[in-house]
C-alpha positions, 0 to 999 in steps of 0.5 A, a space after each residue: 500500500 502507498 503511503 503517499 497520493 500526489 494530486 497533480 492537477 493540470 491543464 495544457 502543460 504536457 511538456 513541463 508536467 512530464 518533468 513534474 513526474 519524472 522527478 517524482 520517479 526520483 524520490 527517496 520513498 518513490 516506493 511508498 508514492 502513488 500519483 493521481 494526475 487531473 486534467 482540466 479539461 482534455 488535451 491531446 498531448 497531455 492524454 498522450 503522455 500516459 498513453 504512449 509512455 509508462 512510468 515507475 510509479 503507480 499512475 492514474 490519469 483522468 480528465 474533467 470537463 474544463 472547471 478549475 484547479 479546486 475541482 480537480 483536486 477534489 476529484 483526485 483526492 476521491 481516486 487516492 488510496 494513501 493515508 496522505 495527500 500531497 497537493 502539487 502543481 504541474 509546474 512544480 519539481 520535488 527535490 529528491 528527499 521532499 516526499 520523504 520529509 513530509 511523510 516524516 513531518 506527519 509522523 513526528 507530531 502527536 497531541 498529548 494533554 492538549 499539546 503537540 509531542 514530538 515523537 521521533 524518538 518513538 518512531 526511531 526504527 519504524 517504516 513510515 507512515 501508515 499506523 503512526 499518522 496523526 490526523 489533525 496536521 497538515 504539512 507546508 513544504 518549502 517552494 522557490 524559483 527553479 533556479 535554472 529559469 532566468 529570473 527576472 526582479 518581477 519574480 525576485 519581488 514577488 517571492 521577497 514581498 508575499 504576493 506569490 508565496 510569503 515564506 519569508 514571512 514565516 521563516 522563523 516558523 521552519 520547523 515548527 507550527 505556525 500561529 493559528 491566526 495566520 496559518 490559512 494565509 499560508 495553506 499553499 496548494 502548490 506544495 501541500 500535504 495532509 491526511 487523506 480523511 481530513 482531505 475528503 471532509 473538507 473538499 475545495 470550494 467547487 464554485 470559485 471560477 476565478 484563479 486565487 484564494 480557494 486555497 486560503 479559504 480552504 486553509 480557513 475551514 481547515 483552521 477552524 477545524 481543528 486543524 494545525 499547520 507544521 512549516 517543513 521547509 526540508 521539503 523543498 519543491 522549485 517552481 520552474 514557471 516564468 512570468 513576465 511583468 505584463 503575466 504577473 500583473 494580470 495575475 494580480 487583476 485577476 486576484 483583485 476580482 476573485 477576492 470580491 467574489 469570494 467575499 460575496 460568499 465567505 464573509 471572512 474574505 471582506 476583512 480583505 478588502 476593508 476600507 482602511 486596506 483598500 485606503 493604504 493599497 490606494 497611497 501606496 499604488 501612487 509610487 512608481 514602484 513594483 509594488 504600487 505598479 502591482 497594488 494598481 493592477 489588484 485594485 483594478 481587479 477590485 472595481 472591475 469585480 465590484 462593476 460586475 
C-alpha cells in the first residue's frame, strides 16, 4: 500500500508536467508514492503522455470537463488510496528527499494533554507512515524559483514581498507550527500535504471560477477545524514557471476580482478588502514602484469585480 497520493492537477502543460513526474520517479520513498494526475479539461498531448509512455510509479490519469484547479483536486483526492495527500502543481519539481520529509513531518507530531509531542524518538526504527499518522496536521513544504529559469526582479519581488508565496514571512516558523491566526494565509496548494480523511471532509470550494484564494479559504475551514499547520521547509519543491511583468500583473487583476467574489460568499474574505486596506493599497499604488505598479493592477481587479 502507498503511503503517499500526489494530486497533480493540470491543464495544457504536457511538456513541463512530464518533468513534474519524472522527478517524482526520483524520490527517496518513490516506493511508498502513488500519483493521481487531473486534467482540466482534455488535451491531446497531455492524454498522450500516459498513453504512449509508462512510468515507475503507480499512475492514474483522468480528465474533467474544463472547471478549475479546486475541482480537480477534489476529484483526485476521491481516486487516492494513501493515508496522505500531497497537493502539487504541474509546474512544480520535488527535490529528491521532499516526499520523504513530509511523510516524516506527519509522523513526528502527536497531541498529548492538549499539546503537540514530538515523537521521533518513538518512531526511531519504524517504516513510515501508515499506523503512526496523526490526523489533525497538515504539512507546508518549502517552494522557490527553479533556479535554472532566468529570473527576472518581477519574480525576485514577488517571492521577497508575499504576493506569490510569503515564506519569508514565516521563516522563523521552519520547523515548527505556525500561529493559528495566520496559518490559512499560508495553506499553499502548490506544495501541500495532509491526511487523506481530513482531505475528503473538507473538499475545495467547487464554485470559485476565478484563479486565487480557494486555497486560503480552504486553509480557513481547515483552521477552524481543528486543524494545525507544521512549516517543513526540508521539503523543498522549485517552481520552474516564468512570468513576465505584463503575466504577473494580470495575475494580480485577476486576484483583485476573485477576492470580491469570494467575499460575496465567505464573509471572512471582506476583512480583505476593508476600507482602511483598500485606503493604504490606494497611497501606496501612487509610487512608481513594483509594488504600487502591482497594488494598481489588484485594485483594478477590485472595481472591475465590484462593476460586475
Amino acid at each position: 500500500m502507498s503511503s503517499l497520493s500526489i494530486i497533480i492537477p493540470t491543464h495544457r502543460r504536457a511538456d513541463i508536467l512530464a518533468q513534474c513526474l519524472e522527478h517524482i520517479e526520483r524520490q527517496t520513498v518513490a516506493d511508498q508514492i502513488e500519483v493521481i494526475v487531473v486534467s482540466d479539461g482534455h488535451d491531446d498531448k497531455t492524454a498522450e503522455l500516459f498513453a504512449k509512455k509508462t512510468w515507475r510509479m503507480p499512475l492514474q490519469f483522468l480528465e474533467i470537463e474544463k472547471s478549475q484547479q479546486g475541482v480537480a483536486r477534489n476529484r483526485g483526492v476521491e481516486r487516492a488510496s494513501a493515508p496522505l495527500v500531497l497537493f502539487v502543481g504541474d509546474d512544480m519539481f520535488l527535490a529528491p528527499d521532499a516526499c520523504e520529509a513530509h511523510v516524516c513531518a506527519h509522523a513526528q507530531w502527536k497531541m498529548e494533554n492538549g499539546k503537540w509531542k514530538n515523537t521521533d524518538e518513538e518512531n526511531k526504527g519504524i517504516h513510515y507512515p501508515l499506523s503512526i499518522i496523526h490526523s489533525r496536521v497538515a504539512v507546508l513544504g518549502f517552494v522557490t524559483w527553479d533556479p535554472s529559469l532566468e529570473i527576472n526582479s518581477v519574480m525576485r519581488w514577488l517571492e521577497e514581498s508575499g504576493w506569490q508565496f510569503g515564506y519569508p514571512k514565516i521563516r522563523k516558523y521552519a520547523g515548527a507550527f505556525l500561529p493559528t491566526d495566520i496559518q490559512a494565509d499560508f495553506t499553499y496548494t502548490s506544495h501541500i500535504s495532509l491526511p487523506t480523511a481530513i482531505a475528503r471532509q473538507f473538499p475545495f470550494r467547487e464554485d470559485a471560477l476565478l484563479y486565487g484564494w480557494e486555497d486560503i479559504e480552504w486553509g480557513m475551514r481547515l483552521r477552524d477545524a481543528g486543524v494545525h499547520l507544521f512549516y517543513e521547509p526540508k521539503a523543498k519543491i522549485l517552481h520552474h514557471h516564468h512570468l513576465t511583468p505584463e503575466q504577473s500583473l494580470k495575475r494580480m487583476e485577476t486576484l483583485g476580482q476573485s477576492v470580491v467574489r469570494m467575499a460575496n460568499v465567505v464573509p471572512e474574505f471582506r476583512k480583505k478588502i476593508a476600507p482602511w486596506k483598500m485606503m493604504i493599497s490606494r497611497l501606496l499604488s501612487l509610487f512608481p514602484t513594483t509594488d504600487g505598479v502591482h497594488r494598481r493592477a489588484f485594485l483594478r481587479g477590485i472595481r472591475s469585480a465590484r462593476n460586475e
